[in-house]
C-alpha positions as CSV (number, residue, x, y, z in Angstrom):
1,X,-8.6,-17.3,-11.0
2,X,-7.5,-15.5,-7.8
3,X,-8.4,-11.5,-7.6
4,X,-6.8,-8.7,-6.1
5,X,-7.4,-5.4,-5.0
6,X,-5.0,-2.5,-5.8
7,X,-5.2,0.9,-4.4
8,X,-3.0,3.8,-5.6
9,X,-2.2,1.6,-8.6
10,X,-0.6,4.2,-10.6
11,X,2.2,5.0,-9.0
12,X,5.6,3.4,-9.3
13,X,5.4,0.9,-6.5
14,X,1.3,0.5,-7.4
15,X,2.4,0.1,-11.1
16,X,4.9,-2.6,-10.0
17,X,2.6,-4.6,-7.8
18,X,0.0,-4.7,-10.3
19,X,2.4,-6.3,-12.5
20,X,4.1,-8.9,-10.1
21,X,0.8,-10.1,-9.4
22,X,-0.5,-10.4,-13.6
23,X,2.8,-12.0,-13.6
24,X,1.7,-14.6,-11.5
25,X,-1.8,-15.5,-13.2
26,X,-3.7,-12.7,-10.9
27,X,-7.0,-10.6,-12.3
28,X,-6.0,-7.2,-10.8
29,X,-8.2,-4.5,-9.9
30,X,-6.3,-1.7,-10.8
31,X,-7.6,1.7,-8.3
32,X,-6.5,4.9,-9.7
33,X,-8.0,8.8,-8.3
34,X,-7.5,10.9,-11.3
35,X,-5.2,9.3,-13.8
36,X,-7.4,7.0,-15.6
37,X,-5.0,7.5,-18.2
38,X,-1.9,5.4,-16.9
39,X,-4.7,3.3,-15.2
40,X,-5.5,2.0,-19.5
41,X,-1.7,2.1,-19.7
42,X,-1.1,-0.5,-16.7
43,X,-4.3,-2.6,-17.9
44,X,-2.8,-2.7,-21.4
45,X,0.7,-4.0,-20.2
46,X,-1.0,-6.8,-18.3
47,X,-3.0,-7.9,-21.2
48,X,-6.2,-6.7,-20.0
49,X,-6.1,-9.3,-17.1
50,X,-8.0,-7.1,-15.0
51,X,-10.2,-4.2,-14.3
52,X,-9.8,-0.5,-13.5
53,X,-12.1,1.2,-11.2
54,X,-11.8,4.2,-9.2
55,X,-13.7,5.6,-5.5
56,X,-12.9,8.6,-4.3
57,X,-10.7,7.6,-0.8
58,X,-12.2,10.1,1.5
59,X,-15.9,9.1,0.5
60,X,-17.4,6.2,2.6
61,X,-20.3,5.9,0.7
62,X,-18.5,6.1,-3.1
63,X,-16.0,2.9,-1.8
64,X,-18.6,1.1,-0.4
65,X,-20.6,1.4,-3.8
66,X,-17.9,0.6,-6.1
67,X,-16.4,-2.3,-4.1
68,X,-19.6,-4.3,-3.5
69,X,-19.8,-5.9,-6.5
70,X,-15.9,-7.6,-6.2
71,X,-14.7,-10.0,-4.9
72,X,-10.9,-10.1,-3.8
73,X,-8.9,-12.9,-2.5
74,X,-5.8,-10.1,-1.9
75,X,-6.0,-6.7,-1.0
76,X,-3.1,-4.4,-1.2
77,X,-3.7,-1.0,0.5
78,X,-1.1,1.1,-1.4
79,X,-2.5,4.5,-1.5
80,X,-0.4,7.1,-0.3
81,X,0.9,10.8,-0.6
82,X,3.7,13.2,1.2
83,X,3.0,16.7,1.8
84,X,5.9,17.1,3.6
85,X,7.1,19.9,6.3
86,X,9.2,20.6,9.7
87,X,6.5,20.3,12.1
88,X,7.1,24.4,13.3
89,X,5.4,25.2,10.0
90,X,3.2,22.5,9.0
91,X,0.1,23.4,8.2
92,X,-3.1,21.8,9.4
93,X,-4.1,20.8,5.6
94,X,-0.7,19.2,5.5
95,X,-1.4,17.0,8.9
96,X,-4.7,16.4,7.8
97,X,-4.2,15.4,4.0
98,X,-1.8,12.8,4.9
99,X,-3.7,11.3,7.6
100,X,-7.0,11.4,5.5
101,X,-5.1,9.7,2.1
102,X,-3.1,7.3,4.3
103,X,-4.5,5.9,7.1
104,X,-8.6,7.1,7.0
105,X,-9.1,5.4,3.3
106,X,-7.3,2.2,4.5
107,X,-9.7,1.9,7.1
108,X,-12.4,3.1,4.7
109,X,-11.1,0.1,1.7
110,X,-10.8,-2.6,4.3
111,X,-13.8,-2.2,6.5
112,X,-15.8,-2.1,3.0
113,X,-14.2,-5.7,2.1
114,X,-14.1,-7.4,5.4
115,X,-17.2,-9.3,5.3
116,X,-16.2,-10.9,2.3
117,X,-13.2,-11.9,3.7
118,X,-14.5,-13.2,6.9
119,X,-17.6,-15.1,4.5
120,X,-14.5,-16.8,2.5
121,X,-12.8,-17.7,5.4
122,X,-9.3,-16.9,3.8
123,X,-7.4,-14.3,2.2
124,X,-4.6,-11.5,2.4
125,X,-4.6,-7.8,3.3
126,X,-1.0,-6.2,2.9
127,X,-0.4,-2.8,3.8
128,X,2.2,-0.5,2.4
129,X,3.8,1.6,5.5
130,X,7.5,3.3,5.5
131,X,10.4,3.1,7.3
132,X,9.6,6.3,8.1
133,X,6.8,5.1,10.5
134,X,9.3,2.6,12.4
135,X,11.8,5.2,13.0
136,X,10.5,8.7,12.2
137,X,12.0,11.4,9.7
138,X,12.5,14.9,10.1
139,X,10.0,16.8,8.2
140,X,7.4,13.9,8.2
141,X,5.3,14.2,11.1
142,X,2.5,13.6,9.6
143,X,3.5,11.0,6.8
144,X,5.6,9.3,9.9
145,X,2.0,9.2,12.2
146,X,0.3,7.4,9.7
147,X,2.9,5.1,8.1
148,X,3.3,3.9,12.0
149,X,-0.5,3.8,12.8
150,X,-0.6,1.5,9.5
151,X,1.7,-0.8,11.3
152,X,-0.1,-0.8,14.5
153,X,-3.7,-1.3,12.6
154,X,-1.9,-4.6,10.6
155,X,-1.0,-5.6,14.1
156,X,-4.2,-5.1,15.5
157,X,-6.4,-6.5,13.0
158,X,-3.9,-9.5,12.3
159,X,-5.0,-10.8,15.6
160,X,-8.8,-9.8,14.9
161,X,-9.5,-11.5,11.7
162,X,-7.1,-14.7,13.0
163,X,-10.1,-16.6,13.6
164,X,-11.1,-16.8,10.1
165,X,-8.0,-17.8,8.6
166,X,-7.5,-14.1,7.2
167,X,-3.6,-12.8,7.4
168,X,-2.7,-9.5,7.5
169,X,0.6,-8.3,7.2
170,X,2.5,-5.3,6.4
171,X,6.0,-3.8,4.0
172,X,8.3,-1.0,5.2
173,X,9.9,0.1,2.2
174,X,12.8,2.5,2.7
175,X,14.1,5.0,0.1
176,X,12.8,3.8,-3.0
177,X,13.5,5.2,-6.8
178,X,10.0,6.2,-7.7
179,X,7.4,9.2,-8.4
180,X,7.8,9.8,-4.9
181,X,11.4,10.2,-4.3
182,X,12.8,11.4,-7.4
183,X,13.4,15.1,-5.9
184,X,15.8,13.5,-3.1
185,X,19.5,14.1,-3.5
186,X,21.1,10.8,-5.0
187,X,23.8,11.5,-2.4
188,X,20.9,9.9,0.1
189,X,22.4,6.7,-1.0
190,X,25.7,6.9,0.7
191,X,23.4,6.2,4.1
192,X,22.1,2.8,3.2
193,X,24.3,0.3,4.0
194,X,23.2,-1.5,0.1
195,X,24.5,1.7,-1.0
196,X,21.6,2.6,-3.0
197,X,17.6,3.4,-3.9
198,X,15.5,0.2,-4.0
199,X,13.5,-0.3,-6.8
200,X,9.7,-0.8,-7.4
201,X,9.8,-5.0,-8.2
202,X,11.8,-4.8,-5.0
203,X,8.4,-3.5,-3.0
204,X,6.6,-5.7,-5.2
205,X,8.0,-8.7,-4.5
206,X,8.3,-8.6,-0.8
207,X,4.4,-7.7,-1.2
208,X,3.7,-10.5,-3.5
209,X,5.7,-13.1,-0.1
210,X,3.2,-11.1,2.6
211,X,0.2,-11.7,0.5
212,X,1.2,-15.4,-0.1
213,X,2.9,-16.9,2.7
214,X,0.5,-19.1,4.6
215,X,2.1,-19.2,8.0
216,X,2.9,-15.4,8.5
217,X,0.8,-12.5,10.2
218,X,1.2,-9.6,12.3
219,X,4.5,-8.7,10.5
220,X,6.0,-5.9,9.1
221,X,8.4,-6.7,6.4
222,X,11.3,-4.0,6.5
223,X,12.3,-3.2,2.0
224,X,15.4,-0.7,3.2
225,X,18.2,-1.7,1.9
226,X,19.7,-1.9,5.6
227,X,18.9,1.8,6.6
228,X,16.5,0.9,9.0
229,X,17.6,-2.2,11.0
């Protein structure tokens, strides 16, 4: 049975990638930070065919002691948060928090599994970016600068890990109805040429392609409805 990695699995896209992939006969890893209880919750809906586990994201050490003992054909670097601001008045907590949450622990959850990957000589890493980091938003500096560094590290390491038959490839999902976005004015939706919010299984599915198709790495996968084009 294939295995893959989750982070940030309790969230509405995390929740729905967990369960495209159970779908398809996966064992998930489900990574939570603090809500171990919707962590059960997921695991439950899947039929226990997985595992929850959690590391704190900012703690080398903690991932690299958690994730030693699995063994993941995927991994899906999901976790992310917004603390967002017009860059006049963002803070330096805000710059840094974002930065730290997503694009330091995806170096820190990858670099702990890549000698695993390059031993199997195969595999998938898929990384969750934004639209925001292909074409920038106002008030999200900071979510912007590491949504586009997670594109340019897919790039990067796409053509690094090559050789060993590893792919790694990234999804830009636009304005999506989940945790994240439910504060945005539904109005929003008048801008997308769709002429609404994608949903979760729509993420979850363009991730499920990226982690699966055999001949494709390096790319980023644009989920947005049109908006960004």
């Amino acid at each position: 049975m294939q295995k893959v990695l989750v982070t940030g699995a309790t969230g509405s896209l995390g929740e729905a990638i967990v369960k495209r992939f159970a779908k398809e006969g996966y064992f998930v890893y489900i990574h939570y930070n603090a809500n171990k209880e919707k962590a059960e919750e997921i695991l439950k809906e899947i039929n226990g065919n997985g595992q929850i586990l959690t590391f704190n994201a900012k703690d080398k050490e903690n991932i690299q002691e958690v994730l030693k003992e699995i063994e993941v054909e995927i991994l899906v670097n999901n976790l992310g948060i917004t603390k967002d601001n017009l860059f006049f008045w963002m803070t330096d907590e805000e710059w840094e928090e974002v930065i730290e949450t997503n694009l330091n622990s995806m170096f820190r959850v990858t670099k702990a599994l890549l000698p695993k990957f390059i031993k199997q000589k195969g595999g998938a890493i898929v990384n969750i970016s934004s639209v925001s980091g292909i074409s920038g938003n106002a008030g999200q500096t900071n979510y912007s600068a590491s949504k586009g560094g997670i594109i340019a590290f897919t790039k990067s390491l796409a053509v690094e890990l090559s050789r060993y038959k590893v792919r790694v490839n990234c999804v830009a999902p636009g304005i999506i109805a989940s945790d994240m976005t439910k504060e945005l004015d539904k109005k929003l939706a008048k801008t997308i040429p769709l002429g609404r919010f994608g949903e979760p299984k729509e993420v979850a599915d363009a991730v499920y392609f990226a982690s699966t198709n055999t001949y494709m790495t390096a790319e980023t996968l644009n989920i947005s409805g049109g908006l960004v084009r």
